[in-house]
N, C-alpha and C positions, 0 to 999 in steps of 0.2 A: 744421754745426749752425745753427740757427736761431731766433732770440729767441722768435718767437711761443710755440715749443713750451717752448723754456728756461724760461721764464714761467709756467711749467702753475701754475694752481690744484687740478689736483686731486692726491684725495687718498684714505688705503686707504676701501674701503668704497663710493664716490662714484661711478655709473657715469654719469651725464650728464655731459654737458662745461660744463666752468666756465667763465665766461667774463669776462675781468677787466672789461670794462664794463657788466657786470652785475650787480658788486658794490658789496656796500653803501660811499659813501665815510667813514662817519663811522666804521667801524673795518674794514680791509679783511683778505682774509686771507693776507697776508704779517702784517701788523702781531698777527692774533689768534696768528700761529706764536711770535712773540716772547712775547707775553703767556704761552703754554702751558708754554714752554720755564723762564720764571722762575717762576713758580709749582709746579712741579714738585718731586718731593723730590728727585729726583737733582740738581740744578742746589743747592738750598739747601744740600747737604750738601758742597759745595765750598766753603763757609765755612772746612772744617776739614780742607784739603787742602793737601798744600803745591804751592809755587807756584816757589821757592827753599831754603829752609830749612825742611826738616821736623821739626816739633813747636817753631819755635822761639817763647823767650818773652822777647823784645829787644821793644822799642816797635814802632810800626806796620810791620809788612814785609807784601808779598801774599799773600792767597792765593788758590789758583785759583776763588775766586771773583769778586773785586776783579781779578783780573786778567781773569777773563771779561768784566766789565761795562767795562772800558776796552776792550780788543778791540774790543767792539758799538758802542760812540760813534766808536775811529777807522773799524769797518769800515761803519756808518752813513754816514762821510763818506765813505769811499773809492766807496759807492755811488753814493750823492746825485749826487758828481763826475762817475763813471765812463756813470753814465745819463742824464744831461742829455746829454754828448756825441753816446751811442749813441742817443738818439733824433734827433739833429741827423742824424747818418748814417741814420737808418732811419725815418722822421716816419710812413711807414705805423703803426710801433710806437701812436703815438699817435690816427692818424685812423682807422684801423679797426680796434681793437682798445681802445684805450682805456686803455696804459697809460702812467703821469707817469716822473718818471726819482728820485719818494723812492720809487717799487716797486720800484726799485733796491737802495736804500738799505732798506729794510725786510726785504730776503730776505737782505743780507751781513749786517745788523743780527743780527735771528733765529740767523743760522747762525753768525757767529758767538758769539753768547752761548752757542750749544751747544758749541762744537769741543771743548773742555776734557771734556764733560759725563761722558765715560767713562774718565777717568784712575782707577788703582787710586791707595790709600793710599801716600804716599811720592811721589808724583810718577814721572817716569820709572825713577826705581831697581826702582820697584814694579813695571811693567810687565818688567824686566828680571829679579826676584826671581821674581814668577808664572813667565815661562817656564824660568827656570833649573831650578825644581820641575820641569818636566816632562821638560826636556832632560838634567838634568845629577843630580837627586836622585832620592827613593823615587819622585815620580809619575813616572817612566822607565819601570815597570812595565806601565802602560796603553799601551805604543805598538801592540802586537799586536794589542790589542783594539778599533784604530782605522783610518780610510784615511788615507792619506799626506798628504791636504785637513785631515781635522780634526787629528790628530796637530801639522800643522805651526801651525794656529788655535790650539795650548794653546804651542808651543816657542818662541813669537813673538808670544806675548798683544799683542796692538793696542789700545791707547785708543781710536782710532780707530775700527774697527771696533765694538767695546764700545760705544761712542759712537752709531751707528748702529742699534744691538741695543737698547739703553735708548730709543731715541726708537722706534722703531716696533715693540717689542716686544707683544703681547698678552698681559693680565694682568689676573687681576680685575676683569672682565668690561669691561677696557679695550680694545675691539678697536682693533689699529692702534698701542697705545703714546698718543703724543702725539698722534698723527692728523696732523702736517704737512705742511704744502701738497709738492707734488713739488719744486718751485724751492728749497724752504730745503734740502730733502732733498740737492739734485743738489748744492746747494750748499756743503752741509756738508762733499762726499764729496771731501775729497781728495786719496785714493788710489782711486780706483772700480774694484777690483779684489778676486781673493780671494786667500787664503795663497800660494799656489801657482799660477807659478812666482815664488818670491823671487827678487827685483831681475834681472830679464830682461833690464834696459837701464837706462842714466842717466838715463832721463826723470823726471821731477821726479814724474810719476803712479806708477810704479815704488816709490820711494823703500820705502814702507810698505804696507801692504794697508788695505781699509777696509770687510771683508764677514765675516762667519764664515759659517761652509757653514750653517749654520741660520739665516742669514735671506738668502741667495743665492735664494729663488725670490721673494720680495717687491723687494730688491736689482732685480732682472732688471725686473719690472716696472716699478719707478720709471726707470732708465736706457731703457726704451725710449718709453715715453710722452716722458721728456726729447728722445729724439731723438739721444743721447749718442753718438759717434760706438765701433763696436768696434775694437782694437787687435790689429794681427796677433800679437802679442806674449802677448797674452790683455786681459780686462779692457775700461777704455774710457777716451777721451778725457774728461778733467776737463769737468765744467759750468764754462763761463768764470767765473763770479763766486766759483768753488771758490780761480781764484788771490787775488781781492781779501782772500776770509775768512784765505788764509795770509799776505797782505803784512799787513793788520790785527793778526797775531798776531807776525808778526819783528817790525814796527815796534814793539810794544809790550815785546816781552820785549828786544830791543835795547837801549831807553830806559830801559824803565824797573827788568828786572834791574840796571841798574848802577844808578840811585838808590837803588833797597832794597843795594845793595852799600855805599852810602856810609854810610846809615842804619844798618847795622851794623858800621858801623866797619872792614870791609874794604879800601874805596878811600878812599884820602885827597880830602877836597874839594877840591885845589889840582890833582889829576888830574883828577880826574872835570869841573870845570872848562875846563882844557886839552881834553882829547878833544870834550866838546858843543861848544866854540867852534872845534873845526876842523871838527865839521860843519855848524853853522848859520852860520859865516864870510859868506857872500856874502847872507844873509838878516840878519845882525843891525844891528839899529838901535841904535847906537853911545850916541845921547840918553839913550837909556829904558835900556840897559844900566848905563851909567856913575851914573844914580841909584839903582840898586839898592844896598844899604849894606851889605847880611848877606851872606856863601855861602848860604846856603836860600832868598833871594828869586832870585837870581841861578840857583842851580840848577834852582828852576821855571820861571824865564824860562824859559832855555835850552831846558830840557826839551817845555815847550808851543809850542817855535819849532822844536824838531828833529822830532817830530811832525807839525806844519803842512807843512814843508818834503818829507818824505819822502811825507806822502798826499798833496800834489799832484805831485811828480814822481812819484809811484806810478801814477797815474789818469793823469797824459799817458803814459807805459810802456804803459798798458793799450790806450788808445785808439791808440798808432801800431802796435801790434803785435794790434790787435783781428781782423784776416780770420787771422792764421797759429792766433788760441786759438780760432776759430770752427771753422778747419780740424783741428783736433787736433795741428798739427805745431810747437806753442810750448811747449819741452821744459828751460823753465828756470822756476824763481820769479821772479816781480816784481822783487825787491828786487834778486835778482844783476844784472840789468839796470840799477842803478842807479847815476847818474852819483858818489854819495858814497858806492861801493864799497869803497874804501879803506879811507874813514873808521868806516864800520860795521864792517868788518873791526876795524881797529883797535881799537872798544871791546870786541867781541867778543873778542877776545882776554885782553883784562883781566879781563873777567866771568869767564872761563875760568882763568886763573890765580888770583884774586882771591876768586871767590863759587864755583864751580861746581867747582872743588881745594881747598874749604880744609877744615879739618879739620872747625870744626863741622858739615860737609856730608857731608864724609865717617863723620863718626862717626856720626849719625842714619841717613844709606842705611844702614852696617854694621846697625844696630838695626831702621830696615824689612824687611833681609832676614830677619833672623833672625824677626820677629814673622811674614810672610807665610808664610815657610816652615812655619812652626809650624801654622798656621791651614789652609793646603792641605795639609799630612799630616792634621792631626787628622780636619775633612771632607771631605775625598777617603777616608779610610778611611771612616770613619761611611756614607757613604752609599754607597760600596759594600759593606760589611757587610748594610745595610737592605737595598741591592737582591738581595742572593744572600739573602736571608732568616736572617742571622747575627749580627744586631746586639744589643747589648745594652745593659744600661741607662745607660751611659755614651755609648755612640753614640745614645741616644734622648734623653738630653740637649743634645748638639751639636746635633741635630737641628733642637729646639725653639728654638734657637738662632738660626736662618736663619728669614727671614721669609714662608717657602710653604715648602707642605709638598709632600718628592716622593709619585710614584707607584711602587708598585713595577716591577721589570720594563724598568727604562726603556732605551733604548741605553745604555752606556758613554761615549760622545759626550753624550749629553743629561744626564748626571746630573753630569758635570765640568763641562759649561759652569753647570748651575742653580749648583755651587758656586764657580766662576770667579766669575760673575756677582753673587753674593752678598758675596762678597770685595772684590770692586772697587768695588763701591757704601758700603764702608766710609767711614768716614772716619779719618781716622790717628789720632786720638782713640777711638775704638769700634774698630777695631782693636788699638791697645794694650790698651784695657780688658780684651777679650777674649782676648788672650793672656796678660794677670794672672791671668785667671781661671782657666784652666787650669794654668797653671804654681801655680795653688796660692798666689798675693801677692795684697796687699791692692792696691786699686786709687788710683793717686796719680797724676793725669796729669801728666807731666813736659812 
């Protein structure tokens, strides 16, 4: 693969070639993809997502919005970092082309402030509720009426993918979705592959999918303009800056899941303490530590030194291992790579016993499932009713319900995903509402 093309500005719609030193500097368009991205309803309605703890109402904890917006500032730097380097190795980058190394930093930026963009209500439990519906409850019914490609799109609902779908989707008379550049695109992507085959190999591109069969012909296009390498396996070779947006996002849910763990009283401050200091050990400046008086100043330090510390060894990773992610044959995450393997391990483990096992966590998935479920029988009926021409005035109310309206007639593919789709842009908030409503209770969000 090769930067020049990785770099594409262009974009759906744009048939000239774009060319980055032709663009305007005082707002380029990497920087206008970010701007699109936060402006967006889908992005705003990650206000009300969880992040850790769904529906909870403790003092400050994340949610996948605040957590999106940290992503973007670390995967901002891990750019910045990573493209000064990569134009030192490749300075044509700069003399004939024209591009600096924050266009770096402005495409991980972008893409990461999207990567979250397409999580259902509940967090991962939600993605795993959505497909359990298809796999395992009443929507089992529709598998007949599907190919083994979309089938497996509903059995293994992907944010991911979703995520992808929400960004370049067309819609009210939005050709293109968000319309972003191919580089935020390639960037965003990954998994750059489709449902099928699930997990072929350990490659780290494998892991997940990142395409639903309905937008695989626009998908196709952006990866070949990229230059994207194909994989005998199926699928393609990650856009190199696709590893920075997910070391940006480990680093962040690493860090700082465990201070929203302390925050609510799950880890005690005297661990969570212990664990940061065995990984900022050889970075901590002993002066500035020892004047800190509080546990909360102390845990900030920490926290903003174990952060610095992992995006620069993140970006030297990147840069000694840069020709094997150019070649396609760099088949691990960033972070595994890392010399404070251990030490992340080790807080990850806590998180996991700690925040990610404990009961208020569990008790909320137990209630995502049940409201999700609720909400994919109710519209998944409705609007196959509407489409066999059988609906009635309670399916014409669910209807009015979802924000477009279908057509009739439509495939049985099309009319699950328009209701997948409408589901996951929820927020766990309007999701519960909606399932008060039905079930017949007054609305009280807990």
């Amino acid at each position: 693969m090769h930067w020049e093309r990785l770099l594409s500005l262009q974009k759906m719609g744009v048939t000239e070639k774009r060319q980055r030193k032709n663009d305007d500097e005082t707002r380029i368009g990497f920087e206008k993809d970010y701007d699109r991205v936060i402006f967006s309803a889908a992005f705003r309605s990650l206000q009300d997502k969880t992040q850790v703890i769904p529906l909870s109402q403790k003092s400050f904890v994340h949610t996948r919005l605040t957590h999106s917006l940290e992503v973007s500032v670390v995967g901002r730097s891990l750019g910045r970092l990573v493209g000064r380097k990569v134009l030192d190795n490749h300075p044509e980058l700069e003399k004939e082309f024209g591009y600096s190394f924050n266009d770096f930093g402005s495409v991980v930026a972008a893409a990461s402030l999207a990567h979250d963009i397409g999580n259902p209500p509940f967090g991962h439990s939600g993605e795993r509720a959505m497909g359990d519906y298809f796999a395992l409850g009443k929507g089992k019914r529709f598998q007949q009426m599907l190919t083994d490609e979309e089938y497996a799109d509903l059995v293994d609902f992907e944010g991911n993918a979703n995520g992808f779908k929400i960004l370049t989707e067309s819609r009210d008379g939005a050709i293109g979705g968000l319309r972003l550049t191919y580089a935020t695109l390639g960037a965003f992507m990954k998994y750059p592959k489709e449902s099928l085959p699930k997990k072929p190999t350990s490659h780290i591109a494998d892991k997940k999918f990142g395409v639903f069969q309905s937008e695989v012909p626009y998908f196709t296009e952006v990866v070949k303009d990229l230059g994207l390498l194909p994989r005998a396996t199926g699928g393609y070779a990650r856009h190199p800056l696709a590893f920075l947006v997910e070391a940006a996002d480990d680093i962040c849910y690493t860090i700082i899941d465990f201070e929203d763990g302390i925050n609510l009283g799950l880890i005690s401050e005297e661990v969570a303490l212990e664990y940061l200091l065995n990984l900022v050990r050889n970075n901590l400046r002993k002066e500035t530590y020892s004047r800190l008086t509080t546990p909360q100043k102390r845990l900030a330090y920490l926290r903003s030194l174990a952060i610095n510390t992992l995006v620069e060894e993140t970006a030297n990773n990147f840069i000694a291992n840069e020709k094997a992610i150019l070649d396609g044959t760099f088949s691990k995450a960033l972070l595994v790579h890392s010399a404070y393997d251990a030490q992340i391990k080790d807080i990850l483990k806590i998180s996991r016993e700690k925040i990610y096992q404990s009961v208020e966590v569990r008790d909320k998935e137990l209630a995502g499932y049940a409201i999700l479920n609720l909400l994919l029988d109710k519209f998944t009926t409705a609007v196959e009713n509407y489409n066999n021409g059988q609906n009635n005035s309670y399916d014409d109310l669910l209807l009015r319900t979802m924000s477009y309206s279908l057509s009739p007639e439509q495939k049985t593919y099309t009319y699950l995903m328009e209701v997948c789709g409408f589901i996951s842009q929820l927020t766990d908030g309007n999701a519960l509402q909606i399932y008060k409503q039905i079930k017949g209770q007054p609305y009280d969000k807990c």
